[in-house]
Structure formats: structure tokens, C-alpha cells
Backbone of each chain as ProteinMPNN parsed JSONL, in Angstrom:
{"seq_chain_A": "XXXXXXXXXXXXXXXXXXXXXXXXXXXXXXXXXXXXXXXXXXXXXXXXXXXXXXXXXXXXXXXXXXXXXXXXXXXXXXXXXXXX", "coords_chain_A": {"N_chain_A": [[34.242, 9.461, 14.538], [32.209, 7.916, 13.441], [29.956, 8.838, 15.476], [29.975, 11.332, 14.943], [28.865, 11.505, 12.087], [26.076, 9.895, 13.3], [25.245, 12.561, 14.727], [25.065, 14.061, 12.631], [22.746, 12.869, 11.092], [21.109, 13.008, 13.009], [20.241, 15.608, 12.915], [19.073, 15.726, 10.436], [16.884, 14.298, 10.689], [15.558, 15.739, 12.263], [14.885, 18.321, 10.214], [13.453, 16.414, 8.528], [11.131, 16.264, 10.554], [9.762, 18.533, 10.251], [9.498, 19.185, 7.779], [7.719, 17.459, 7.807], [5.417, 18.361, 9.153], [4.858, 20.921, 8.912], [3.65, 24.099, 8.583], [3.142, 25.953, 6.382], [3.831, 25.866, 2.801], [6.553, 27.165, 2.491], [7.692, 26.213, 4.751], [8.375, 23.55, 4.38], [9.699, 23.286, 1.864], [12.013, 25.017, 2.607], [12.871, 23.027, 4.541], [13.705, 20.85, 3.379], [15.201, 21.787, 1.699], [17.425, 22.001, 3.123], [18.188, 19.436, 4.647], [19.221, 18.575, 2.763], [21.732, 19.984, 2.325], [22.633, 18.998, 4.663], [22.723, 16.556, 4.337], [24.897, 16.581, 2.402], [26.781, 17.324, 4.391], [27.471, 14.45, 5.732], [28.212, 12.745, 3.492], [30.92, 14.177, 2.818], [31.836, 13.447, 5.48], [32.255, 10.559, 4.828], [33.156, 10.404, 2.804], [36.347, 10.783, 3.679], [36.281, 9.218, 6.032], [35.631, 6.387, 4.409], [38.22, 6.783, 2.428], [36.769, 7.52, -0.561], [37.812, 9.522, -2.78], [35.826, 10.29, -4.938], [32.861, 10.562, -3.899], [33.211, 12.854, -2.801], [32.3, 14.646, -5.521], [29.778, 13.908, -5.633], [28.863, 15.101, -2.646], [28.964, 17.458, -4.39], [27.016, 18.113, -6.416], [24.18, 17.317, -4.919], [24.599, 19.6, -3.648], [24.205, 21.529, -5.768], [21.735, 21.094, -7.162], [19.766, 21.638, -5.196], [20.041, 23.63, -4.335], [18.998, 25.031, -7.072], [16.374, 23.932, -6.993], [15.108, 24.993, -4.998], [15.571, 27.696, -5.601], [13.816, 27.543, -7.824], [11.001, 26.668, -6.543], [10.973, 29.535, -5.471], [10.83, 31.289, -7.084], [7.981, 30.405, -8.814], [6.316, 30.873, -6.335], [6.53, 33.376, -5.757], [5.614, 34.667, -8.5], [2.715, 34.208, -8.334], [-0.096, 35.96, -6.951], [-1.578, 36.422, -4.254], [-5.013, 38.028, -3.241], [-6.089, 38.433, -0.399]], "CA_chain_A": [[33.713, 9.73, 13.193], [30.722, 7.64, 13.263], [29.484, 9.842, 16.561], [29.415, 13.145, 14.151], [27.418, 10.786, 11.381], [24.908, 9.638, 13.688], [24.449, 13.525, 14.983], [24.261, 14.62, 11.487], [21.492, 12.327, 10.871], [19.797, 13.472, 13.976], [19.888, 16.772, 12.269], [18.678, 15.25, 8.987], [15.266, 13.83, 11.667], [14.564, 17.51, 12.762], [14.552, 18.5, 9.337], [12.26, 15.711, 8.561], [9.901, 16.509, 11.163], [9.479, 19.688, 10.277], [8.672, 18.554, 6.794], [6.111, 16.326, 7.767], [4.102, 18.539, 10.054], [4.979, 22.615, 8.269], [1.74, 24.588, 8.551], [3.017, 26.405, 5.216], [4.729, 25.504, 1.893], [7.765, 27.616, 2.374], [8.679, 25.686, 5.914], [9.173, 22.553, 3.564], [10.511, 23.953, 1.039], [13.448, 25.466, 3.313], [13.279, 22.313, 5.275], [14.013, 20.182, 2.03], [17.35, 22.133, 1.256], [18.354, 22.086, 4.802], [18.236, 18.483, 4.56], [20.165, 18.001, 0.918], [22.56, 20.161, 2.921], [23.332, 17.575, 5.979], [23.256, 14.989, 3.779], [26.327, 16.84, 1.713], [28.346, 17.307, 4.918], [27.456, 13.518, 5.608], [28.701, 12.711, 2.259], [31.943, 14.519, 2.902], [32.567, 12.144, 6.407], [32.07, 8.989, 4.636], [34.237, 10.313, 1.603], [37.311, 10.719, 4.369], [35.964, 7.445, 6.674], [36.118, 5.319, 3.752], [38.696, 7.121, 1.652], [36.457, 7.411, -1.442], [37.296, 10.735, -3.232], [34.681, 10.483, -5.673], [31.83, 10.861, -2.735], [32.556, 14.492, -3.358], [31.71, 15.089, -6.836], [27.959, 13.566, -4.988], [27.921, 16.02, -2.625], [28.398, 19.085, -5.176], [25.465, 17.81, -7.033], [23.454, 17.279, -3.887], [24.184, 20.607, -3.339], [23.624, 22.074, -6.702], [20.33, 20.951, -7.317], [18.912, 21.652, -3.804], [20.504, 24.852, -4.872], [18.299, 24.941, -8.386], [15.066, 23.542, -6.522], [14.796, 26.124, -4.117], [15.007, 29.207, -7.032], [12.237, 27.579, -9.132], [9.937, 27.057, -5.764], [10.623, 30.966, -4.788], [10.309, 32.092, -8.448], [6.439, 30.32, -8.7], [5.416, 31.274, -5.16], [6.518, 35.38, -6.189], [4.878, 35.027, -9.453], [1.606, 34.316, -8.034], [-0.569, 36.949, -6.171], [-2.842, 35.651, -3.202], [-5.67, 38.614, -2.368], [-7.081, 37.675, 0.908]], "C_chain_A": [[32.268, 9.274, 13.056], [29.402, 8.386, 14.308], [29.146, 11.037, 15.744], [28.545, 12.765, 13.066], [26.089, 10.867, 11.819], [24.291, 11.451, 14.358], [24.2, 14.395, 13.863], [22.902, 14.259, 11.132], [20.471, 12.693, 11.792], [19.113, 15.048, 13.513], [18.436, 16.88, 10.635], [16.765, 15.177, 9.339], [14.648, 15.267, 11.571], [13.851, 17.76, 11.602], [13.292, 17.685, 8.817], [10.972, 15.679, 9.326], [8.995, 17.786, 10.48], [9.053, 19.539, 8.525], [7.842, 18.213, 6.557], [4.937, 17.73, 8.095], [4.598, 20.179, 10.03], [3.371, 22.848, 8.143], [1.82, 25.442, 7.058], [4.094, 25.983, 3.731], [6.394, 25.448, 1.928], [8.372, 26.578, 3.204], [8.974, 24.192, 4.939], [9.789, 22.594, 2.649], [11.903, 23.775, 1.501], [13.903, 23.942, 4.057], [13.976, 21.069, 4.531], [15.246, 20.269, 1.628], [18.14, 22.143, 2.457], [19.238, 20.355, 4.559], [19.467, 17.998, 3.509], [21.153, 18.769, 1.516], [23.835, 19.69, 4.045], [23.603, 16.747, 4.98], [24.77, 15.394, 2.851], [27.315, 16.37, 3.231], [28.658, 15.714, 5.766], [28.328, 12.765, 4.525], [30.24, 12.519, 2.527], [32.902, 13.756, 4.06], [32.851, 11.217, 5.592], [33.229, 8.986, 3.56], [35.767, 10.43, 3.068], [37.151, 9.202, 5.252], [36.74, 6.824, 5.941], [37.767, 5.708, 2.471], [38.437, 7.099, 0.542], [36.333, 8.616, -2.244], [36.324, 11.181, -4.34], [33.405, 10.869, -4.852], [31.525, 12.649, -3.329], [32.295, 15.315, -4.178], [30.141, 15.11, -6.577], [27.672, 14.544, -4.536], [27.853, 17.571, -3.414], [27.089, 18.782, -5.777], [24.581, 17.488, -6.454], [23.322, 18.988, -3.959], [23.609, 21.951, -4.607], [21.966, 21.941, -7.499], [19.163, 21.103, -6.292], [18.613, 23.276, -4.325], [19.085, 25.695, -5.996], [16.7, 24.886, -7.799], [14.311, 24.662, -5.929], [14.212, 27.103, -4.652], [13.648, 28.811, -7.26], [11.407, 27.47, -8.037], [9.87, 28.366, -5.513], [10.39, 31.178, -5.782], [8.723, 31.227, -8.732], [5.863, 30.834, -7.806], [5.748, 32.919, -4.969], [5.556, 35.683, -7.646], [3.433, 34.887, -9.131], [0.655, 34.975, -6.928], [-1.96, 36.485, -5.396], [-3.637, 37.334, -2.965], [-6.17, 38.277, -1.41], [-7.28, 38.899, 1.839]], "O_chain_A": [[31.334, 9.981, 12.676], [28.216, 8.457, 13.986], [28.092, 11.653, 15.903], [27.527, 13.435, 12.895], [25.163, 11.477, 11.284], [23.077, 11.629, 14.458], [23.375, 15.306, 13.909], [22.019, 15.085, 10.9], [19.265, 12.722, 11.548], [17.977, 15.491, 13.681], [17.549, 17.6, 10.178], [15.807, 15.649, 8.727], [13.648, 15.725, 11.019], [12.63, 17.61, 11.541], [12.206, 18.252, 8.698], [9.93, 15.19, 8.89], [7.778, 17.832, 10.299], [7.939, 20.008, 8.289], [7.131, 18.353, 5.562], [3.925, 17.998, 7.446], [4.723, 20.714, 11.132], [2.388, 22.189, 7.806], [0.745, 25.654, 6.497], [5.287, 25.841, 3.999], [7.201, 24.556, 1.664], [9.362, 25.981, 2.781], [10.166, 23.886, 4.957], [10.662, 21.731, 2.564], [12.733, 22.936, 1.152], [15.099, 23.667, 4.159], [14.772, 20.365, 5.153], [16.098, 19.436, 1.319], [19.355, 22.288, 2.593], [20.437, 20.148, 4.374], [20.373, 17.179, 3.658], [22.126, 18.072, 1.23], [25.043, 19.847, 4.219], [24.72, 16.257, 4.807], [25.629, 14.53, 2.675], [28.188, 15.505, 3.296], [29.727, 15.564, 6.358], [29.264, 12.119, 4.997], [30.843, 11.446, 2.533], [34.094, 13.476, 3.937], [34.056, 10.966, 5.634], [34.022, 8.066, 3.359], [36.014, 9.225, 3.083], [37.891, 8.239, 5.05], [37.924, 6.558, 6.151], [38.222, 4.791, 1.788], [39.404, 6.734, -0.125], [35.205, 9.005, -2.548], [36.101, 12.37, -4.565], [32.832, 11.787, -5.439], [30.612, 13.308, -3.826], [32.065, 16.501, -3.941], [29.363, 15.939, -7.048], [26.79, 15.249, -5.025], [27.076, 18.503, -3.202], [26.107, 19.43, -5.416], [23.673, 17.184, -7.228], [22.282, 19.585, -4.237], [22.89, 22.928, -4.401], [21.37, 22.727, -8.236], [17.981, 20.802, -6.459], [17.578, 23.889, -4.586], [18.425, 26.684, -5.679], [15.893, 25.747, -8.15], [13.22, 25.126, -6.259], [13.054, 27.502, -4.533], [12.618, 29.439, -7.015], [10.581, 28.363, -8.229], [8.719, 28.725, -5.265], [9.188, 31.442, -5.749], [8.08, 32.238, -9.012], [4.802, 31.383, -8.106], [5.214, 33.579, -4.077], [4.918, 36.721, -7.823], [2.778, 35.647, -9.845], [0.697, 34.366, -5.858], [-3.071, 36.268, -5.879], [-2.82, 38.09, -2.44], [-7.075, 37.492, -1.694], [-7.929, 38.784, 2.878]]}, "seq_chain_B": "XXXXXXXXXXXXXXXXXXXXXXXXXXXXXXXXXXXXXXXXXXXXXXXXXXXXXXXXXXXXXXXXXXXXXXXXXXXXXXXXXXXXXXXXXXXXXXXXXXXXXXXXXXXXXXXXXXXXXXXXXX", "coords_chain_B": {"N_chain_B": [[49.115, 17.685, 14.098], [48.187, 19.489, 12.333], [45.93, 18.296, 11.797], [44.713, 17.524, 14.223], [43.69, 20.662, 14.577], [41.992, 20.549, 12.261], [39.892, 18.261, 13.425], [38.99, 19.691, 15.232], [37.496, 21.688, 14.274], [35.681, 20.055, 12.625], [34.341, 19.029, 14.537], [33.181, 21.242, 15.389], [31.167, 22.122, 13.494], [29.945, 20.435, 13.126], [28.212, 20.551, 15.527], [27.112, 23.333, 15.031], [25.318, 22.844, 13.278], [23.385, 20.577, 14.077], [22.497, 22.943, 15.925], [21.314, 24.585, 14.335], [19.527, 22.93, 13.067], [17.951, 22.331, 15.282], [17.0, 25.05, 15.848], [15.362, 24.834, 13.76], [13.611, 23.231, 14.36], [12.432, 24.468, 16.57], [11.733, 27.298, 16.785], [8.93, 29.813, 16.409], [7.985, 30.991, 14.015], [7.767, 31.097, 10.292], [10.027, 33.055, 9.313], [12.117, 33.101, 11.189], [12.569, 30.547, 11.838], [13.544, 30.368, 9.017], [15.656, 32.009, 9.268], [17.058, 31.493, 11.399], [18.227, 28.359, 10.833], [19.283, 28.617, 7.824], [21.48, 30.523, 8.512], [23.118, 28.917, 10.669], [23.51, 26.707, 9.512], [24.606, 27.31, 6.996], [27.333, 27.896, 8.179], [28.294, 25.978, 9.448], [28.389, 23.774, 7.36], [30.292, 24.751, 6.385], [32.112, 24.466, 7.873], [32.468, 22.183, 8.712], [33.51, 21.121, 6.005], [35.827, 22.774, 5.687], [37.412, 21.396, 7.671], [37.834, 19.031, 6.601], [39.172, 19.831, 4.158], [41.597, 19.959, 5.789], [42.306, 17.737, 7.276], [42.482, 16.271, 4.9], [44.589, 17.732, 2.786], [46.175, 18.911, 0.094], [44.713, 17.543, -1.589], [42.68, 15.17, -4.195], [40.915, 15.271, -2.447], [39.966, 17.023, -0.882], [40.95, 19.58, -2.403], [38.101, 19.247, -3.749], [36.37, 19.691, -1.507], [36.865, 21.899, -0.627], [35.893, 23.654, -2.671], [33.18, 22.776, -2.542], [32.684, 24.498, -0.188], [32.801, 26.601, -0.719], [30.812, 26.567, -2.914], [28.503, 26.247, -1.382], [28.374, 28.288, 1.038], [28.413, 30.747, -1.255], [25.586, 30.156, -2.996], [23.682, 29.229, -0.894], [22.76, 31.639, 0.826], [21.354, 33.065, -0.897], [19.372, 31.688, -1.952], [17.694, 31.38, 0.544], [17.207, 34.174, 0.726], [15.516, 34.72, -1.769], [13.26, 33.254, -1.092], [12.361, 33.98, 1.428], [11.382, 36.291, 0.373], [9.726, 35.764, -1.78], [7.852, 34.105, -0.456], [7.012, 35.954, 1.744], [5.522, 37.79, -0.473], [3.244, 36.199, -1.268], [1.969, 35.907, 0.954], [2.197, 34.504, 3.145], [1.785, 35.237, 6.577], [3.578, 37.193, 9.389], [4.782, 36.79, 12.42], [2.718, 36.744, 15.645], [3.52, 38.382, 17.905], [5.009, 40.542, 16.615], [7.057, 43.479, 16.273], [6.796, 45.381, 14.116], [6.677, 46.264, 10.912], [7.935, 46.876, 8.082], [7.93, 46.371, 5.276], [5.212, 45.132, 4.491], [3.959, 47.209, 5.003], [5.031, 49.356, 3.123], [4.591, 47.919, 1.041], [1.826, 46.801, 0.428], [0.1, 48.342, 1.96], [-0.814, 47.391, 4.436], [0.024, 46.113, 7.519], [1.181, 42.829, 7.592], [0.84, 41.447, 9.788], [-0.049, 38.366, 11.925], [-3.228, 37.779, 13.258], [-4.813, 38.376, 16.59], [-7.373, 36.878, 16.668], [-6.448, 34.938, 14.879], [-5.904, 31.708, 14.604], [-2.927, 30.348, 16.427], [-0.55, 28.787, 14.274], [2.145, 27.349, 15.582]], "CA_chain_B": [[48.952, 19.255, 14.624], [47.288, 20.155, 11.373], [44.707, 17.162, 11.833], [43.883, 18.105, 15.372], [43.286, 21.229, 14.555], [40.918, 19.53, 11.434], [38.972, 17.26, 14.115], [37.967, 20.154, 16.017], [37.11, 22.263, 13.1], [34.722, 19.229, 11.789], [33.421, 18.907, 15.67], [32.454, 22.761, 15.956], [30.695, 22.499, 12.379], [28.293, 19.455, 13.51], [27.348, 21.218, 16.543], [26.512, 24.326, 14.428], [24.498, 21.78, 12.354], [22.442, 20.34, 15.594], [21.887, 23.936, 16.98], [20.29, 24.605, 13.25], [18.086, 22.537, 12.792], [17.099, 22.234, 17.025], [16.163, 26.076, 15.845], [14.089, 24.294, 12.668], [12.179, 22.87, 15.111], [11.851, 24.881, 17.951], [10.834, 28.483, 17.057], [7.581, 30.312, 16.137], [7.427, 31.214, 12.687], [8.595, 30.732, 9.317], [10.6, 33.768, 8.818], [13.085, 32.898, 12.785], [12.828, 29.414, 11.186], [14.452, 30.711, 8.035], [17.148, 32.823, 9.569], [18.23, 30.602, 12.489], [18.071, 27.429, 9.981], [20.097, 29.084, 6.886], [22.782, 30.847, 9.063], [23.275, 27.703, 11.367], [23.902, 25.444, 8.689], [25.555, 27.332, 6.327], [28.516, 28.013, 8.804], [28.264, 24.132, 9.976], [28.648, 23.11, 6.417], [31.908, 25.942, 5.752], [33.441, 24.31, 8.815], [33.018, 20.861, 7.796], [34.111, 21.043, 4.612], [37.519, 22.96, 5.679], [38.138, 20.841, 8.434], [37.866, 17.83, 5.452], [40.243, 19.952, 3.762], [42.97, 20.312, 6.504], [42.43, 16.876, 7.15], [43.233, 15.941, 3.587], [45.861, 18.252, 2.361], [46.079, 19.687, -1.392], [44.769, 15.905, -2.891], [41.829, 15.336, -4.848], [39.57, 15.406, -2.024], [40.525, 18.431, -0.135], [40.381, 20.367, -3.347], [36.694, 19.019, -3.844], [35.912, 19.863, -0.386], [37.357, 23.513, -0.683], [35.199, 23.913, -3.985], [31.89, 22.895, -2.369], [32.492, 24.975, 0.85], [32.554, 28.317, -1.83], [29.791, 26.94, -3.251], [27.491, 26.741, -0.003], [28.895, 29.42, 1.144], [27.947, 31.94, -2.017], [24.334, 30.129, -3.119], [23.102, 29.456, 0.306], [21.449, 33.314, 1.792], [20.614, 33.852, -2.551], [18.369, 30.589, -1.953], [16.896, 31.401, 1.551], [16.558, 35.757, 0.552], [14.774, 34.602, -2.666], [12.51, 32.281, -0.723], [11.336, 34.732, 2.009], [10.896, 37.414, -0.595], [8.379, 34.861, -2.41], [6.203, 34.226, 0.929], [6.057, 37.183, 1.967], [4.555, 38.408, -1.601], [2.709, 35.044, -1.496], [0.933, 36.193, 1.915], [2.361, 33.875, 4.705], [1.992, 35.937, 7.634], [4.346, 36.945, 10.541], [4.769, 35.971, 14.08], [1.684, 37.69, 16.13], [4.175, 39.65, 18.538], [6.098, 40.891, 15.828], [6.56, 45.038, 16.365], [6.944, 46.132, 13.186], [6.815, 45.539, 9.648], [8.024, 48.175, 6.753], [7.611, 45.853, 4.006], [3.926, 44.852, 4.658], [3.513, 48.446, 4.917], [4.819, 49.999, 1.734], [3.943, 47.616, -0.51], [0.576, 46.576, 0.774], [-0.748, 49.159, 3.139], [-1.223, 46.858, 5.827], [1.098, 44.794, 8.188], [1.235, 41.115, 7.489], [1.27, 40.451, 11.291], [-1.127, 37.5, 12.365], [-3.778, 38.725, 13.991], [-4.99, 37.738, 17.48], [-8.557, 36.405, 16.657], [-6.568, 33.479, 14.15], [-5.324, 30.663, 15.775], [-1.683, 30.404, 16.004], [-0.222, 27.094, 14.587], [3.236, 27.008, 16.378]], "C_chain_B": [[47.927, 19.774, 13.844], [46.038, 19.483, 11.405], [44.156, 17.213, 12.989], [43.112, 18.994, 15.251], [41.45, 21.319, 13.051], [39.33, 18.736, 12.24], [38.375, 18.728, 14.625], [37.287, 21.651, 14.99], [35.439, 21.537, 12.782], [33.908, 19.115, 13.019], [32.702, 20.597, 15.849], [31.304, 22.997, 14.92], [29.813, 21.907, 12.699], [27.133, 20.078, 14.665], [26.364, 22.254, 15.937], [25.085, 23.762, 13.99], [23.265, 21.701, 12.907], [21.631, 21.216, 15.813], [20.887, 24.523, 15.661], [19.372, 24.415, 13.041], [17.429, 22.374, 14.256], [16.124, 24.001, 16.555], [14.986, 25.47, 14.492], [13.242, 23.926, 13.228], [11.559, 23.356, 15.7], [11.249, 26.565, 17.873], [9.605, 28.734, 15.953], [7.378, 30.165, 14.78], [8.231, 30.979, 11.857], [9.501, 31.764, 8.934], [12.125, 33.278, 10.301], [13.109, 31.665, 12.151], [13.981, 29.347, 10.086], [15.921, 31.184, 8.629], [18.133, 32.006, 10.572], [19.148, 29.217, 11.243], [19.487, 27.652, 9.414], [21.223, 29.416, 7.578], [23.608, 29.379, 9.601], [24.101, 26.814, 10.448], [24.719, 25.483, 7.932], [27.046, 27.596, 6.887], [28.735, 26.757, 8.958], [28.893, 23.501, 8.886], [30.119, 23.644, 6.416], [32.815, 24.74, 6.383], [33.826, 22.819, 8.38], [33.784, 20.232, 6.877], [35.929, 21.735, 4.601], [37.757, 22.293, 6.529], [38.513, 19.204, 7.545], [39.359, 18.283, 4.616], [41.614, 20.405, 4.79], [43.311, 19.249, 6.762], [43.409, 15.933, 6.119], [44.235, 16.094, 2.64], [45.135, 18.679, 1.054], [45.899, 18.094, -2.024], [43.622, 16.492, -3.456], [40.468, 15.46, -3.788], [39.589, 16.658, -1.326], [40.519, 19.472, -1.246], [38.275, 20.722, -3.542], [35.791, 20.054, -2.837], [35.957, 21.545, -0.154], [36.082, 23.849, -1.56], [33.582, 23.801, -3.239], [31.253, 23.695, -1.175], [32.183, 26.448, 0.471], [31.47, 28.088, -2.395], [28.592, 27.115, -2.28], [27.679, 27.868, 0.083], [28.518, 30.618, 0.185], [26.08, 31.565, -2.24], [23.032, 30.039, -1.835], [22.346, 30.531, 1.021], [21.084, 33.56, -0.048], [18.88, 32.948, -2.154], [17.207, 31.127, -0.62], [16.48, 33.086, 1.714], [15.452, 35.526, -0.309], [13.191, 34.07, -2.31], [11.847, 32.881, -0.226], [10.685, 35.694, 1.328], [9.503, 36.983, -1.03], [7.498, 34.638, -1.502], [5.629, 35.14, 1.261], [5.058, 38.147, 1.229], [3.488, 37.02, -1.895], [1.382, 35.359, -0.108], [0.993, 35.358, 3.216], [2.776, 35.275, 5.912], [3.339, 36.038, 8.833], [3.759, 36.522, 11.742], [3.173, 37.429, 15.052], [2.15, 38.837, 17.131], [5.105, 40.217, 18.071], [5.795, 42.986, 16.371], [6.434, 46.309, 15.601], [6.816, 46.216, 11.859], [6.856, 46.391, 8.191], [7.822, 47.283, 5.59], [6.33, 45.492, 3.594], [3.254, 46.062, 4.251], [3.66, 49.794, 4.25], [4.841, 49.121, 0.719], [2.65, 47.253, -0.355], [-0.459, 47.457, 1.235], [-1.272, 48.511, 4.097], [-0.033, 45.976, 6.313], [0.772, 44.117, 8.182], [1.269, 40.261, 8.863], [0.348, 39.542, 11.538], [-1.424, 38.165, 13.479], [-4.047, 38.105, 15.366], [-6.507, 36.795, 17.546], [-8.293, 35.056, 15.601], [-6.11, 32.295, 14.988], [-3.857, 30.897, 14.743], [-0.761, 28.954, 15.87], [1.839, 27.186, 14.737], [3.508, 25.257, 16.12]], "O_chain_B": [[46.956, 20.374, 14.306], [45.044, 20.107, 11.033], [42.955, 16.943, 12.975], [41.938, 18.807, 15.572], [40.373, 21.916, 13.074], [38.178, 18.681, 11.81], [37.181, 18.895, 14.378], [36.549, 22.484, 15.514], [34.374, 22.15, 12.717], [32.698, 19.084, 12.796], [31.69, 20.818, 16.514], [30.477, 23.868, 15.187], [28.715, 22.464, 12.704], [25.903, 20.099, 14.712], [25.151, 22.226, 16.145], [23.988, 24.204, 14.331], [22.275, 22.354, 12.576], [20.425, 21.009, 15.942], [19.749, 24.895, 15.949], [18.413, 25.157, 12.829], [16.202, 22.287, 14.248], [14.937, 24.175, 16.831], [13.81, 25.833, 14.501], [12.079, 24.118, 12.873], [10.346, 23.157, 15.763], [10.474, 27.016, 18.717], [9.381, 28.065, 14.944], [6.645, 29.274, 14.351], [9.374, 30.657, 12.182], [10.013, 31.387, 7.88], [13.243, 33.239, 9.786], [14.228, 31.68, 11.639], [14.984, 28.633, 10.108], [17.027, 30.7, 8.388], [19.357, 31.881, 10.6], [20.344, 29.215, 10.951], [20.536, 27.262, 9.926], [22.163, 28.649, 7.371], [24.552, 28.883, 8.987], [25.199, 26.323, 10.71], [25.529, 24.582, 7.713], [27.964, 27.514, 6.07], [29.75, 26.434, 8.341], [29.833, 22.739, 9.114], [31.052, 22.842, 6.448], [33.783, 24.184, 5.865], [34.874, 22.356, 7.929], [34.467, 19.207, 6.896], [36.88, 21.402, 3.895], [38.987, 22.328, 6.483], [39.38, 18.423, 7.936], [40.333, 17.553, 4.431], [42.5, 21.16, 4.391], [44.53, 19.096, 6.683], [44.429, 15.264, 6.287], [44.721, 15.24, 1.898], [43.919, 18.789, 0.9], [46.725, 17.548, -2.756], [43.343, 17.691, -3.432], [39.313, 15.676, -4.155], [38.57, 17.268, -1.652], [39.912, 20.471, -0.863], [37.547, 21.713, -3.498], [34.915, 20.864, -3.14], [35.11, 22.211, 0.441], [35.178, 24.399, -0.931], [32.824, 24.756, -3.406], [30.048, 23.776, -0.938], [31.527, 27.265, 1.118], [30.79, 29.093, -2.603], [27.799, 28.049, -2.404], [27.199, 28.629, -0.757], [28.265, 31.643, 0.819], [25.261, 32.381, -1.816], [21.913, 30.552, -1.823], [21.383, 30.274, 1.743], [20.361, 34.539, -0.233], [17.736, 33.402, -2.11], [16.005, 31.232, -0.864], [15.655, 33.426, 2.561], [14.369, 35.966, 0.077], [12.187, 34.336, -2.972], [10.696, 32.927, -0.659], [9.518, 35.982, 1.595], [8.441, 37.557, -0.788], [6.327, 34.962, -1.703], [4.429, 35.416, 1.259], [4.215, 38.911, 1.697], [2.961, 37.036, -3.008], [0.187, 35.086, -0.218], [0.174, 35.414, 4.133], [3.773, 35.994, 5.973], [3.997, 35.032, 9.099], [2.649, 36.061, 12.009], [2.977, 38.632, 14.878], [1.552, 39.902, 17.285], [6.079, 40.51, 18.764], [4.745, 43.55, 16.681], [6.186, 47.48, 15.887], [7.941, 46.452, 12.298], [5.919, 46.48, 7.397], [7.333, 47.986, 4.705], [6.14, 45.48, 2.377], [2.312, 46.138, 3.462], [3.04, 50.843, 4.426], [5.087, 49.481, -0.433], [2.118, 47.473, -1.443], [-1.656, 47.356, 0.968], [-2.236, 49.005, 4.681], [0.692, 45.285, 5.597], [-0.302, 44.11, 8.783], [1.542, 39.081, 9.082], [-0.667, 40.167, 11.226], [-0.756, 38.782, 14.308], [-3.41, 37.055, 15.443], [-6.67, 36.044, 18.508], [-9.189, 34.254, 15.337], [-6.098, 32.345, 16.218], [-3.587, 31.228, 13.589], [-0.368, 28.232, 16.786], [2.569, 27.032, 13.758], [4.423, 24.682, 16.709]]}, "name": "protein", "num_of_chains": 2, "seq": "XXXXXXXXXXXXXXXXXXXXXXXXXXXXXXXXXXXXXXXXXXXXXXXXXXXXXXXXXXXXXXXXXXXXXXXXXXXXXXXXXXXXXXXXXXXXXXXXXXXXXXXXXXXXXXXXXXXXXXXXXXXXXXXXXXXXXXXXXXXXXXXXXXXXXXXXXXXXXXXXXXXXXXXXXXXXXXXXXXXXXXXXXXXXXXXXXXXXXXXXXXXXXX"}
């Protein structure tokens, strides 16, 4: 159990790299909800690990607001028109 | 029997996970970024989340777990269609050996491909 943790979290890193060092908005953006994604199915170990079924009320609302975040970044970056 | 088949459920989902984001890191552009990424993960998560519920049975967490695997599962490609839609009308370019591009080329009149005289940040 703690073996599929620690390679979620390695997942969680990537994501974080790719955060840091995105040459354009979107790749953090996407890399942002990726992230709030691992960390749900993280979530969902620790709620079975420890037997805490409340955990997963956390990750719906992890995932509903990653959810939410996402929209309102694609709905500003369509409403605005780059000529170049 | 049912919890074996649970463990390796929750082991096939992490891998998915891994091979996800290893593609977040490892290819060219932001659109192969998007698609490996989103697919990857959102199967990874599905599996997780039912192997939680085979694990758990019909309790309160195995319900939960069902419930948030429908919701990945439906908002997940709305979030990552909506997203590329917005770049690509935003003006992030494609990959420079791309071979084609119909969307560049009826709504713009030009293909969005990066050209060979920009630098390519990989």
C-alpha cells in the first residue's frame, strides 16, 4: 500500500516539474488538474490504509474544483484573441 | 477472491498513473502532452477508485469511491477538450513536424504549425 503512495507521489513530482518549467500557460494549467487528480486517488489509499471514510468526501472536492478551475482558465484564454 | 482481484485492479490503475504523467514529461508539445496526460490518468483514476470499491464492498466508502470514479470519468475529456479548444484560439502553436492541420486552416487561413526558423522549446 505504501509502495502505490510513494509511486503516486512520484507522479504528483512529474506533474510538478512540468509546472515549474511549461513554456506555455495551458501546460500548467493541464499540469495543475493532473496533479489535484493524483492527489484524489492518493486520498482514496489513505481513506482504505487508515480506514477513514470521510477522506472521500476530500477527494470529490479535490476533484470538483480542479474540475471548476480548469473551465474558467479555458473560458478566459478562448475569450481573448492574440493577432500575431 | 474479490480483494485480489481489487489489489490488482488498484496496481494496474497506478501504473496507468506513472505512464501519464512519464508522457507529461516526456513528449514534444502541448497538444501529445494533453492527450497522453488526460487519457492516462483518467483510466488510472477509474481503476483506482473501483478497485477501492471491490475492496470495500457496498459501505460508505465504496459508495463514495463509485461516485467519484463517474465523476472523473464524465468531467475529465469536457475539462481537457475545453482547454485545447482555448489554446488553440489563443495561438499556442503545434509541434513543427506536425502534417496537417484543418482547424488552423478553416478558421484562420493559415496552419498553426511552428515554423522552422523559431526555436523549438521541447
Amino acid at each position: 500500500m505504501e509502495i502505490l503512495m510513494v509511486g503516486l507521489a512520484l507522479c504528483a513530482f512529474f506533474c510538478l516539474y512540468r509546472a515549474l518549467q511549461g513554456p506555455s500557460i495551458s501546460d500548467r494549467v493541464i499540469s495543475v488538474d493532473i496533479m489535484g487528480i493524483v492527489f484524489t486517488c492518493i486520498t482514496a489509499l489513505m481513506a482504505v490504509r487508515y480506514k477513514l471514510p470521510y477522506l472521500l468526501d476530500l477527494s470529490i472536492i479535490i476533484a470538483i474544483l480542479s474540475f471548476v478551475g480548469t473551465l474558467a482558465l479555458a473560458k478566459y484564454m478562448e475569450g481573448r484573441h492574440l493577432d500575431d | 477472491m474479490i480483494s485480489v482481484i481489487g489489489w490488482i485492479v488498484i496496481v494496474i490503475g497506478v501504473l496507468f498513473n506513472l505512464l501519464g504523467s512519464l508522457g507529461l514529461v516526456r513528449f514534444p508539445d502541448l497538444y501529445n502532452r494533453m492527450q497522453a496526460a488526460t487519457k492516462c490518468v483518467t483510466v488510472g483514476t477509474c481503476g483506482i477508485m473501483f478497485g477501492v470499491f471491490l475492496l470495500t464492498g457496498f459501505s460508505q466508502t465504496g459508495i463514495k469511491a463509485l461516485l467519484c470514479a463517474f465523476f472523473v470519468l464524465t468531467t475529465m475529456p469536457v475539462a481537457a477538450h475545453a482547454l485545447s479548444r482555448g489554446s488553440l484560439i489563443f495561438g499556442i502553436k503545434l509541434w513543427r513536424e506536425t502534417k496537417i492541420d484543418k482547424f488552423g486552416k478553416d478558421k484562420f487561413g493559415k496552419e498553426l504549425i511552428e515554423g522552422k526558423d523559431e526555436e523549438t522549446q521541447a
